[in-house]
Structures are given as structure tokens and as C-alpha cells.
The first five atom37 places (N, CA, C, CB, O) and aatype in JSON, in Angstrom:
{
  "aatype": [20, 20, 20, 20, 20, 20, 20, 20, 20, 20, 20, 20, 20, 20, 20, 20, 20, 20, 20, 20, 20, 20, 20, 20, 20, 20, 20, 20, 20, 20, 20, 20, 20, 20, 20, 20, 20, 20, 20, 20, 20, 20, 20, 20, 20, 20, 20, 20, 20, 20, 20, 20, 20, 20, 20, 20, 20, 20, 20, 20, 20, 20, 20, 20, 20, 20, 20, 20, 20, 20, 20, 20, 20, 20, 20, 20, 20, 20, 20, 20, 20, 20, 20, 20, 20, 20, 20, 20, 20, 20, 20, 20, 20, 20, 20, 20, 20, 20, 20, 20, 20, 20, 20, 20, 20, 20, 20, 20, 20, 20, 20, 20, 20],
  "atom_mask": [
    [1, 1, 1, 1, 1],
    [1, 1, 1, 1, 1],
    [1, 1, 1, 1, 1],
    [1, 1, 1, 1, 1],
    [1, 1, 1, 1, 1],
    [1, 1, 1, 1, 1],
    [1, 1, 1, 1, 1],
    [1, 1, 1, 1, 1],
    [1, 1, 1, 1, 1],
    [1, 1, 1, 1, 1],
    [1, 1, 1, 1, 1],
    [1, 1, 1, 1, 1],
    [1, 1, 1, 1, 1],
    [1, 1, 1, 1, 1],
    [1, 1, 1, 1, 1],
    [1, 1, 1, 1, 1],
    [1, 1, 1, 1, 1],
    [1, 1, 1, 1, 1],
    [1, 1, 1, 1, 1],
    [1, 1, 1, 1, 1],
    [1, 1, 1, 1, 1],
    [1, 1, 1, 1, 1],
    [1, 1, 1, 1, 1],
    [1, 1, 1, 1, 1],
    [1, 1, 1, 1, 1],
    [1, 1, 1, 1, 1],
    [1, 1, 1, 1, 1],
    [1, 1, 1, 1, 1],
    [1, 1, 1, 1, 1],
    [1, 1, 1, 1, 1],
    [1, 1, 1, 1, 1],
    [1, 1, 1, 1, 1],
    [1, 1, 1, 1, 1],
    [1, 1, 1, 1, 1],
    [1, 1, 1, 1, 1],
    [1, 1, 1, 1, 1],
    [1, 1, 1, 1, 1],
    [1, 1, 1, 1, 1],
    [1, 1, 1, 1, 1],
    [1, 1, 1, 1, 1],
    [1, 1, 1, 1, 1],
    [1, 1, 1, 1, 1],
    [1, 1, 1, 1, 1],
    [1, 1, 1, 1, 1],
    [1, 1, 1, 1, 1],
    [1, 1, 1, 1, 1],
    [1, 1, 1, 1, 1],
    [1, 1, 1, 1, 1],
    [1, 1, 1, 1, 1],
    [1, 1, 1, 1, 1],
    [1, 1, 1, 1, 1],
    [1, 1, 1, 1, 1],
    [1, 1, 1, 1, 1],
    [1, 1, 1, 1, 1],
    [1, 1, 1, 1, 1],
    [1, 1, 1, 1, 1],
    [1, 1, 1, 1, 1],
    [1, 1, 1, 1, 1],
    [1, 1, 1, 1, 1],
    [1, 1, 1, 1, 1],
    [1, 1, 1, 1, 1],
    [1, 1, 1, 1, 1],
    [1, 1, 1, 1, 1],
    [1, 1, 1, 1, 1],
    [1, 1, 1, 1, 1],
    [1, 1, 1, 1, 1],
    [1, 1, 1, 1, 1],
    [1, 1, 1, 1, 1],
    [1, 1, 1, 1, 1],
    [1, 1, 1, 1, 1],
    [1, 1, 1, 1, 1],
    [1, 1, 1, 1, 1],
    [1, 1, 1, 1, 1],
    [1, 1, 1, 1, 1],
    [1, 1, 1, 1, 1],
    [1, 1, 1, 1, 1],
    [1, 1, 1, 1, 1],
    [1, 1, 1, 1, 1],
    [1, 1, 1, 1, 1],
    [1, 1, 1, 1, 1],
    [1, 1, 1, 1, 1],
    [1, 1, 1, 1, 1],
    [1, 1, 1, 1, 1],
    [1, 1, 1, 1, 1],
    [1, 1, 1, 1, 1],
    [1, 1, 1, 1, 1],
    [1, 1, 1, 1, 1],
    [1, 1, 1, 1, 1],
    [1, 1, 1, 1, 1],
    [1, 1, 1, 1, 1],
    [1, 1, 1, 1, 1],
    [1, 1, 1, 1, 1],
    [1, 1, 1, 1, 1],
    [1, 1, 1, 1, 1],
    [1, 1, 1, 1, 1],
    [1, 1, 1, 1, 1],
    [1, 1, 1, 1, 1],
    [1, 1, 1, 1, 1],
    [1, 1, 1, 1, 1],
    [1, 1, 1, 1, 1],
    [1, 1, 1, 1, 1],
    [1, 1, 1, 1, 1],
    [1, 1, 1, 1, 1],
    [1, 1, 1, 1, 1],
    [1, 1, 1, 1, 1],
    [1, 1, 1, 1, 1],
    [1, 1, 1, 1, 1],
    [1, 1, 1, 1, 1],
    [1, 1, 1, 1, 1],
    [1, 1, 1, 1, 1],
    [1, 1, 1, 1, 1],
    [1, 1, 1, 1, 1],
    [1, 1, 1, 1, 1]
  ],
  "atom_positions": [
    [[23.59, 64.44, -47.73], [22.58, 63.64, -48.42], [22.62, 63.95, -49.91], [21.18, 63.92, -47.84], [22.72, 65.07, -50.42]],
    [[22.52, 62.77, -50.53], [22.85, 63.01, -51.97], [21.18, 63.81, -52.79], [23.37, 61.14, -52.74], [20.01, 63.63, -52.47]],
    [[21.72, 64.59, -53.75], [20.36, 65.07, -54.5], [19.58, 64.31, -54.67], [20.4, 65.56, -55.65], [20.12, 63.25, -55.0]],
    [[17.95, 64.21, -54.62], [16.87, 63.73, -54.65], [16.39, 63.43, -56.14], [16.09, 64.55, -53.91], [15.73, 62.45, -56.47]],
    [[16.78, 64.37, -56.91], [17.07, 64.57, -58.35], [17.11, 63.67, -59.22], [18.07, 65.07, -58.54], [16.39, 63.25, -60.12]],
    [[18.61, 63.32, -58.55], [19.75, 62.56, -59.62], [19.56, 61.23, -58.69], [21.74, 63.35, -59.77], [20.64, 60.79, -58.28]],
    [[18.76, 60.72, -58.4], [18.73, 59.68, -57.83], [17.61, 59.3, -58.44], [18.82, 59.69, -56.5], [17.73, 58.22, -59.02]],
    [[15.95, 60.09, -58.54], [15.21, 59.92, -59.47], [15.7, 59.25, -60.7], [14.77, 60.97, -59.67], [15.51, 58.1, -61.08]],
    [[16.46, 60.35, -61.29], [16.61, 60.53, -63.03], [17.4, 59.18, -63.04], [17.63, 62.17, -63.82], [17.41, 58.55, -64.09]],
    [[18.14, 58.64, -61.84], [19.19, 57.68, -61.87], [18.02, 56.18, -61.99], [20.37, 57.84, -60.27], [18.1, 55.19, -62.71]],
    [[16.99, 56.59, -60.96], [16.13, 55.14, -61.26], [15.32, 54.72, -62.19], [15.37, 54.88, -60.44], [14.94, 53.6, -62.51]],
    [[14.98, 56.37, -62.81], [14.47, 56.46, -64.14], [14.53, 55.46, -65.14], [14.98, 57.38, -64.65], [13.77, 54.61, -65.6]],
    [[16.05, 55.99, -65.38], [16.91, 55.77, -66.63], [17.24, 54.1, -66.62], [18.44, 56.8, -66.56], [17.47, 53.36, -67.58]],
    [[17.16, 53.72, -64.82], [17.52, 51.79, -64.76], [16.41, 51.31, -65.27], [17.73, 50.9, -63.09], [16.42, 50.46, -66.17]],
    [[15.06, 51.92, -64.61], [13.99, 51.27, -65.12], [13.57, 50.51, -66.93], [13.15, 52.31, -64.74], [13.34, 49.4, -67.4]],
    [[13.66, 52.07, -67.47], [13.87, 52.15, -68.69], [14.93, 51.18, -69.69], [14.16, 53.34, -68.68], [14.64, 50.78, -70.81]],
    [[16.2, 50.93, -68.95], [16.95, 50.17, -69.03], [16.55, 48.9, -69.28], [17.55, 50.3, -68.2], [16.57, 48.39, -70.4]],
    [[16.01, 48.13, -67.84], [15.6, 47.09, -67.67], [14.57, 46.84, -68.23], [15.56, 46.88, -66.71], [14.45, 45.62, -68.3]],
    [[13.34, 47.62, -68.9], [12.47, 47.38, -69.97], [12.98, 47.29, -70.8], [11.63, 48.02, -70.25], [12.97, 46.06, -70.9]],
    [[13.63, 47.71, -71.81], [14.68, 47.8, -73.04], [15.13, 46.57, -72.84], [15.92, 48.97, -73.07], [14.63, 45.79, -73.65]],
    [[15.79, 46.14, -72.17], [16.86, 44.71, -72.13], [15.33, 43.42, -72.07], [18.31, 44.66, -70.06], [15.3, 42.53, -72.92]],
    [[14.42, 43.51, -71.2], [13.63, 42.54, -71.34], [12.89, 42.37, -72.2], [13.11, 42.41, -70.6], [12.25, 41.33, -72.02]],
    [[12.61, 42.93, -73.18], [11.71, 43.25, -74.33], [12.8, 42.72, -75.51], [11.18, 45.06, -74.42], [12.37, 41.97, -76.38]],
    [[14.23, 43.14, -75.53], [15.15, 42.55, -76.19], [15.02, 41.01, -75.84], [16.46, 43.18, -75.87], [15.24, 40.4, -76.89]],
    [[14.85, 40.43, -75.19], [15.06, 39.13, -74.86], [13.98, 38.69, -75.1], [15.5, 38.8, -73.67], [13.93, 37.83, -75.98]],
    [[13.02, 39.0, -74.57], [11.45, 38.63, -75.43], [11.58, 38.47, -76.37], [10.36, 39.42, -75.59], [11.25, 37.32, -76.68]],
    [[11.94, 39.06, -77.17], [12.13, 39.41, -78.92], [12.62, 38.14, -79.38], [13.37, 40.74, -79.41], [12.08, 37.36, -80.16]],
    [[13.76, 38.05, -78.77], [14.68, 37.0, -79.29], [14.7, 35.53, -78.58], [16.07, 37.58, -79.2], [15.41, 34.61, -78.99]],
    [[13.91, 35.44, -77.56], [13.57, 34.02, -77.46], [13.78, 33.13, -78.28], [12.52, 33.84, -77.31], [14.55, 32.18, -78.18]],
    [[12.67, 33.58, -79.68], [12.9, 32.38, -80.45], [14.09, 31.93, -81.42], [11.91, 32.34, -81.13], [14.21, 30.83, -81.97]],
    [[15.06, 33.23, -81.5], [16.69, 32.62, -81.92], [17.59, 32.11, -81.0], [17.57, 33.64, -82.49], [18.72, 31.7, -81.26]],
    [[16.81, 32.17, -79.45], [17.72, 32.02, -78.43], [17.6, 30.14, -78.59], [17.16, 32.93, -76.75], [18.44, 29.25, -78.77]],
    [[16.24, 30.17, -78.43], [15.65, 28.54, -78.17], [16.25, 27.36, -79.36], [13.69, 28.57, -78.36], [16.8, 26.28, -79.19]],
    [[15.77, 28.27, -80.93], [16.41, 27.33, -81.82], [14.83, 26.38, -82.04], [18.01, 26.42, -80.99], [13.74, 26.57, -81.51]],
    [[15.26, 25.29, -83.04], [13.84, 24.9, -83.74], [13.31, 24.33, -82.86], [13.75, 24.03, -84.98], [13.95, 23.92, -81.89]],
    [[11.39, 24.11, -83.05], [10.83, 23.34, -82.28], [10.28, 22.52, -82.67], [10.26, 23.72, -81.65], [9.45, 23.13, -83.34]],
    [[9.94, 20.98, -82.87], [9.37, 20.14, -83.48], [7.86, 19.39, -82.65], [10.54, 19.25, -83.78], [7.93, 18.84, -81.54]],
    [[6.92, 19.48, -83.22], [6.08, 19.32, -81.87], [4.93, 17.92, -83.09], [5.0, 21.49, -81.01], [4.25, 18.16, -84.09]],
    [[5.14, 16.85, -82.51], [4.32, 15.82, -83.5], [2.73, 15.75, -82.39], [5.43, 13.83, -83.75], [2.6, 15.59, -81.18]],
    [[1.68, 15.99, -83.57], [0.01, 15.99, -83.03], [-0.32, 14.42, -82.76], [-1.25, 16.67, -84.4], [-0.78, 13.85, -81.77]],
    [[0.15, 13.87, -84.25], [-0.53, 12.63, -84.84], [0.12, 11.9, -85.68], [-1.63, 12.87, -85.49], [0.53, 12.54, -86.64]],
    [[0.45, 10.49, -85.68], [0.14, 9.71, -84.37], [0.8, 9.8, -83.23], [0.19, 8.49, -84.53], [1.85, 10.44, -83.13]],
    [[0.19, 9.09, -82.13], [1.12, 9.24, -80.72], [2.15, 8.51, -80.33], [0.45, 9.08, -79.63], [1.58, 7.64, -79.67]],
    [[3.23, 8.27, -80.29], [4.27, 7.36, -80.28], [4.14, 5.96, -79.75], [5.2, 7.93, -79.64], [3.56, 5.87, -78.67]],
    [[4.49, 5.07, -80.19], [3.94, 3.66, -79.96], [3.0, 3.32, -80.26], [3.84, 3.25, -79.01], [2.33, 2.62, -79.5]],
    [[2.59, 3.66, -81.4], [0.57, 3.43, -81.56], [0.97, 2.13, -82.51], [-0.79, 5.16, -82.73], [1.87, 1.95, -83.33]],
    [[-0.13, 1.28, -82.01], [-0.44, 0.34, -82.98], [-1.63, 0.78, -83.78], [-0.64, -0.96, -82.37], [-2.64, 1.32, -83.3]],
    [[-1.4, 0.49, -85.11], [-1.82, 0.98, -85.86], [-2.74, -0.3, -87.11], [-0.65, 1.86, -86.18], [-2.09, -1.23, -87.57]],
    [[-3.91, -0.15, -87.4], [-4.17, -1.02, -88.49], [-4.39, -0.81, -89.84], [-5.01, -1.56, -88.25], [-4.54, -1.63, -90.74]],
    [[-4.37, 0.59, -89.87], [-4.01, 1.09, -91.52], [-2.32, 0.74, -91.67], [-4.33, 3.17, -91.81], [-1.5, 0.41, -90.81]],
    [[-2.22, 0.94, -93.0], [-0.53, 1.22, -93.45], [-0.22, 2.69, -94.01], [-0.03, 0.11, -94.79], [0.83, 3.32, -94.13]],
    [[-1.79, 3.03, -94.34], [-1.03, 4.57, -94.51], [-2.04, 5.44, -93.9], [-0.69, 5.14, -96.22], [-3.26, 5.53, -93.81]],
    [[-0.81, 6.17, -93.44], [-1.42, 6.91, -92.21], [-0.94, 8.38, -92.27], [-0.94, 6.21, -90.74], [0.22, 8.36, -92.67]],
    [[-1.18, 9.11, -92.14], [-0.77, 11.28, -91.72], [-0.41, 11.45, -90.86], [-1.77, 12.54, -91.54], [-0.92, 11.02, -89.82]],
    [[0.61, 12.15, -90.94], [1.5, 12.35, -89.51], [1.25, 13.66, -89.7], [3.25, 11.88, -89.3], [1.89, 14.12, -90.64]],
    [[0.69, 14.27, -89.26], [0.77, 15.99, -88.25], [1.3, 16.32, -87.13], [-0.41, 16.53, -87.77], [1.41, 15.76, -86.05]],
    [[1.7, 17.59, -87.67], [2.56, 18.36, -86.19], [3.01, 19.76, -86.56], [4.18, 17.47, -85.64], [2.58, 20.51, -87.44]],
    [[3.6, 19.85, -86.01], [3.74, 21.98, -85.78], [5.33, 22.06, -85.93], [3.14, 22.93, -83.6], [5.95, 21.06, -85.55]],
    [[6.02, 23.08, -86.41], [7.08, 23.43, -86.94], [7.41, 24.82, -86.47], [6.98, 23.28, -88.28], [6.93, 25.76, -87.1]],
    [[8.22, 25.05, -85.35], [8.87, 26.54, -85.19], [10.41, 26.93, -85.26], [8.49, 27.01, -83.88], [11.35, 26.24, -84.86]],
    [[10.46, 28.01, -85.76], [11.64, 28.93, -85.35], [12.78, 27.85, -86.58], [12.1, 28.92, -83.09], [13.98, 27.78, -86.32]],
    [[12.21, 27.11, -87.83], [12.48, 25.93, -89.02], [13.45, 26.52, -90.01], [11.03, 25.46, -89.92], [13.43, 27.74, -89.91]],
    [[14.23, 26.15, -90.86], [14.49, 26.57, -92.1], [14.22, 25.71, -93.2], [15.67, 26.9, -92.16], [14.11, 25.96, -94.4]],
    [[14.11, 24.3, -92.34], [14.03, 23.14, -93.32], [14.08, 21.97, -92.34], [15.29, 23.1, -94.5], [14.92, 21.76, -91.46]],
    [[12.68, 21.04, -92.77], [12.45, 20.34, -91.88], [12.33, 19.11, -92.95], [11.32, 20.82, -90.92], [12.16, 19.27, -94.16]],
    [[12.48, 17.66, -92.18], [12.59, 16.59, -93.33], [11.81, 15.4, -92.98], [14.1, 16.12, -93.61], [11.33, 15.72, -91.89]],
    [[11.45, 14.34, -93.23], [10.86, 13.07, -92.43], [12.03, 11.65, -93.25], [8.62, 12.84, -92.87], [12.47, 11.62, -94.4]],
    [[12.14, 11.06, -92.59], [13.15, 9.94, -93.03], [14.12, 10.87, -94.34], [12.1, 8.27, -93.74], [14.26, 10.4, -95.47]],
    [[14.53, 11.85, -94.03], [15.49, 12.47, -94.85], [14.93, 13.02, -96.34], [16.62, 11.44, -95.02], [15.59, 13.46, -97.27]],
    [[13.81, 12.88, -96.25], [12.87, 13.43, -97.44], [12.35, 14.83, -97.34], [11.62, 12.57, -97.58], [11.63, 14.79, -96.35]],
    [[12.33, 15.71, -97.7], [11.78, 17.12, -97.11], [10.7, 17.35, -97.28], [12.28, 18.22, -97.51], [10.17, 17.01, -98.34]],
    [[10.07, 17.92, -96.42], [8.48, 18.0, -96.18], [8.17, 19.33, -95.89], [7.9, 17.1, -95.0], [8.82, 19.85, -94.98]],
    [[7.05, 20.17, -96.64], [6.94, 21.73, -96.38], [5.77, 21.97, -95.07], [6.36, 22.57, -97.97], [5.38, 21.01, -94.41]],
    [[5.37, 23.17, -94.85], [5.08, 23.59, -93.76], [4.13, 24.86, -94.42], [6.38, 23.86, -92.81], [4.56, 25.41, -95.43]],
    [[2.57, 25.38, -93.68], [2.17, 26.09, -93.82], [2.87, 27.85, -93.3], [1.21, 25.47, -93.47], [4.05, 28.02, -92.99]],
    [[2.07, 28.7, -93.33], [2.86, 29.99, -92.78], [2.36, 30.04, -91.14], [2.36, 31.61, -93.75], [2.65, 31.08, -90.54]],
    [[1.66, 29.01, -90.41], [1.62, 29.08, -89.04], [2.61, 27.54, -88.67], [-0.17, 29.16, -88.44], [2.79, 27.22, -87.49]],
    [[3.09, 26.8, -89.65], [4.32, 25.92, -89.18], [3.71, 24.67, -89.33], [4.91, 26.16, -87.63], [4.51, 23.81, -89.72]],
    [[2.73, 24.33, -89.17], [1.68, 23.26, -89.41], [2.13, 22.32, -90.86], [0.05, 24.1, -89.62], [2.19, 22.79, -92.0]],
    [[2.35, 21.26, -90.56], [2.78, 19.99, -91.22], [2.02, 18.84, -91.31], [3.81, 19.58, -90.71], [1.84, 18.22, -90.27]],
    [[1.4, 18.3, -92.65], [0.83, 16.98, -92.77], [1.55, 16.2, -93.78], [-0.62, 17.04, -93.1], [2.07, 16.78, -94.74]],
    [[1.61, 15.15, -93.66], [2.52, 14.31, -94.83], [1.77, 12.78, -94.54], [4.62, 14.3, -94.49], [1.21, 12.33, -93.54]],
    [[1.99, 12.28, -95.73], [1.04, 10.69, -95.7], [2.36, 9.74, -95.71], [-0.24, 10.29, -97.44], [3.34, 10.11, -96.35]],
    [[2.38, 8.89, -95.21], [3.14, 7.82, -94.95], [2.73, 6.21, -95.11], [3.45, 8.06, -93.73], [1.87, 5.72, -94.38]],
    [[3.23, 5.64, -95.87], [2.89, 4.02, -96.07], [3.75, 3.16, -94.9], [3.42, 3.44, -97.79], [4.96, 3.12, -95.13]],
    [[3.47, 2.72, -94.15], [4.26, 1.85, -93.05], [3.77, 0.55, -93.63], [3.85, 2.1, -91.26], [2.81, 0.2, -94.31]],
    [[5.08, -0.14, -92.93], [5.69, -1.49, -93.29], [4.31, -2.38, -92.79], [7.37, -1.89, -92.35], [3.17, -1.93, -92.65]],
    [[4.72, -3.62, -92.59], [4.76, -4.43, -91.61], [5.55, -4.36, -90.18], [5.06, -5.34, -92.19], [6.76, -4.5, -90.0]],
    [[4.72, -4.17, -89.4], [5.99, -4.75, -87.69], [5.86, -3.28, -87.43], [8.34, -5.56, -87.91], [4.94, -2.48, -87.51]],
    [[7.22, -3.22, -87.05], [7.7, -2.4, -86.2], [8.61, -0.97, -87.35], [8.74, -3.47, -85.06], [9.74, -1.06, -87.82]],
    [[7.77, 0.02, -87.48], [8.24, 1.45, -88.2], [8.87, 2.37, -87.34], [7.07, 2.27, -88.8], [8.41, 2.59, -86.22]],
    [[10.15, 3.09, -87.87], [10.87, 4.25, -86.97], [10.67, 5.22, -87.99], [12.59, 4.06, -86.47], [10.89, 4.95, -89.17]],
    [[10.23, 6.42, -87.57], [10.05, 7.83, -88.34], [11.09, 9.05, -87.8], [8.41, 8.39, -88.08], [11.06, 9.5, -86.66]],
    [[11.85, 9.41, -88.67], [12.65, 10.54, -87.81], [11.85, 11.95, -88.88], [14.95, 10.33, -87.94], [11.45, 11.91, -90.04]],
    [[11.87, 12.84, -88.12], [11.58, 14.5, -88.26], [12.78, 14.79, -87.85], [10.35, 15.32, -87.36], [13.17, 14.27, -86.81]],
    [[13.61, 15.67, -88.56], [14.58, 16.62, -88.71], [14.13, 17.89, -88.83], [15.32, 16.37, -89.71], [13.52, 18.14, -89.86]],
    [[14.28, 18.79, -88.03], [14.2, 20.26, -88.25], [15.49, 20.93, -87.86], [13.04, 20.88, -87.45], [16.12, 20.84, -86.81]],
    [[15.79, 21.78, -89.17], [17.3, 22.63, -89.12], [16.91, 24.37, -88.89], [18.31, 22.39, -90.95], [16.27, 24.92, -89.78]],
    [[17.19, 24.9, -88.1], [17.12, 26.47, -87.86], [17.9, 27.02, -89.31], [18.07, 27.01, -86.2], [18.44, 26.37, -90.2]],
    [[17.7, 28.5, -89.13], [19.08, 29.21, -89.84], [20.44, 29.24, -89.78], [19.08, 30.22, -89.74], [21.3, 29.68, -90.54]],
    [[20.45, 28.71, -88.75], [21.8, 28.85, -87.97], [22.75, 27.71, -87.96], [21.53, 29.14, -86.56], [23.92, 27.73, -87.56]],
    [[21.92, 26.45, -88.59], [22.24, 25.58, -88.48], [22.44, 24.34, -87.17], [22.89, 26.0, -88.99], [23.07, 23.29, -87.09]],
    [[21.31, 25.31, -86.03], [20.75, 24.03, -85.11], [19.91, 23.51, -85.64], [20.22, 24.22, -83.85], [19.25, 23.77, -86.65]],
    [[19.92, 22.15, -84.4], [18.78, 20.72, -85.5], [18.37, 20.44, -84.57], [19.31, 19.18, -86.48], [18.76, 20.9, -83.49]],
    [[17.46, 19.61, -84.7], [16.13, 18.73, -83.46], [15.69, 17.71, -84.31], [14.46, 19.75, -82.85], [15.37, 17.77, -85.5]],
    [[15.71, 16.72, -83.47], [15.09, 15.27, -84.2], [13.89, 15.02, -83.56], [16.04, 13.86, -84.04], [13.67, 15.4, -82.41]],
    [[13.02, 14.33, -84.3], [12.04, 13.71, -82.96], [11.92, 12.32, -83.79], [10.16, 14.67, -82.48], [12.3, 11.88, -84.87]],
    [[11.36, 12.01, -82.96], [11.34, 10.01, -83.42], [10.23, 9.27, -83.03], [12.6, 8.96, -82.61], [10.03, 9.09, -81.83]],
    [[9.46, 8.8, -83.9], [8.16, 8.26, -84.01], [8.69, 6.87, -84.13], [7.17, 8.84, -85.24], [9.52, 6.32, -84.85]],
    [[7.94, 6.52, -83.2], [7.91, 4.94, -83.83], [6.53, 3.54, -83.3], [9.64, 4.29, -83.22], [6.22, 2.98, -82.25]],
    [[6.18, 3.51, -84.38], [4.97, 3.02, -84.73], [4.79, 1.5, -84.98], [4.62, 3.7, -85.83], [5.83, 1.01, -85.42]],
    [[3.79, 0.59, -84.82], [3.67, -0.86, -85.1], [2.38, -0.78, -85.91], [3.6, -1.89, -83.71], [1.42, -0.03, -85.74]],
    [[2.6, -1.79, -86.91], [1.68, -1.35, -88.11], [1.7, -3.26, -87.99], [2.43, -0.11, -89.87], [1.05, -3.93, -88.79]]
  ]
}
């Protein structure tokens, strides 16, 4: 029968292990995931009877985020408002968000005014 010991110190040391490695991965979720673009307001397809209207939404894990290719800043909790004049008819809005790394995420609004 093998030592009682070294079988301890052996499950010890996995345990410890396996906290270490999951706490690493915790950590890094958010370089794992890459940016997140999350729009509040308006809700997609809204008809709308103003022409200018605020688009809000939330910004994570960003380096640089844009709306129809224009760049738009972000508070220090990620939080984004920007005013927008829409057409007549039928409006498409793209949000671009670029990581550090150079992943991207689009999201796409599109609105009837």
C-alpha cells in the first residue's frame, strides 16, 4: 500500500493546482472573449418620430469603438451616449468595437424615422 503521506501532499498540491489554473482563467475571460458591444437605446426596428435621437449602450473589454465609422468615446464603466440625426425612411447604424488585439464586433441598428 502506497504512503498515506504522499498521496495527501499529492492531492494537496492538485487541488492547489486546479485553483491556480481556474482563477487564471477567471482572470482572463475578458481577453479570452474579446469586445462586447451591448446597445440600451433604441431597440432595433423602432419606429421612431423624432429625427434626432441618443443611442446608448455599454462598451467592454474596447480599444476603440466607432458609429457609422465616426469614433465615439466611452465613460470609465464603458457606457456610451451619442446623438444622431436620422434621415427620412429607413436608417442603418453600425457600432464597431476593436479590442487590443485587434478583434472587432459590429452591431447594427436599424431604425425607421
Amino acid at each position: 500500500m502506497k504512503n498515506p503521506k504522499k498521496i495527501l501532499k499529492l492531492s494537496i498540491l492538485i487541488f492547489f493546482a486546479v485553483i491556480v489554473f481556474g482563477y487564471i482563467i477567471f482572470q482572463a475571460r475578458n481577453i479570452i472573449i474579446g469586445p462586447i458591444v451591448k446597445i440600451k437605446t433604441p431597440i432595433n426596428g423602432s419606429r421612431l418620430k423624432e429625427s434626432l435621437i441618443e443611442i446608448k449602450g455599454v462598451a467592454k473589454n474596447i480599444s476603440y469603438i466607432s458609429m457609422n465609422d465616426k469614433q465615439i468615446f466611452t465613460d470609465d464603466n464603458g457606457v456610451f451616449s451619442q446623438k444622431l440625426l436620422l434621415f427620412r425612411g429607413y436608417n442603418i447604424i453600425i457600432i464597431r468595437a476593436v479590442d487590443r488585439f485587434g478583434r472587432e464586433t459590429q452591431k447594427k441598428l436599424e431604425l425607421i424615422y
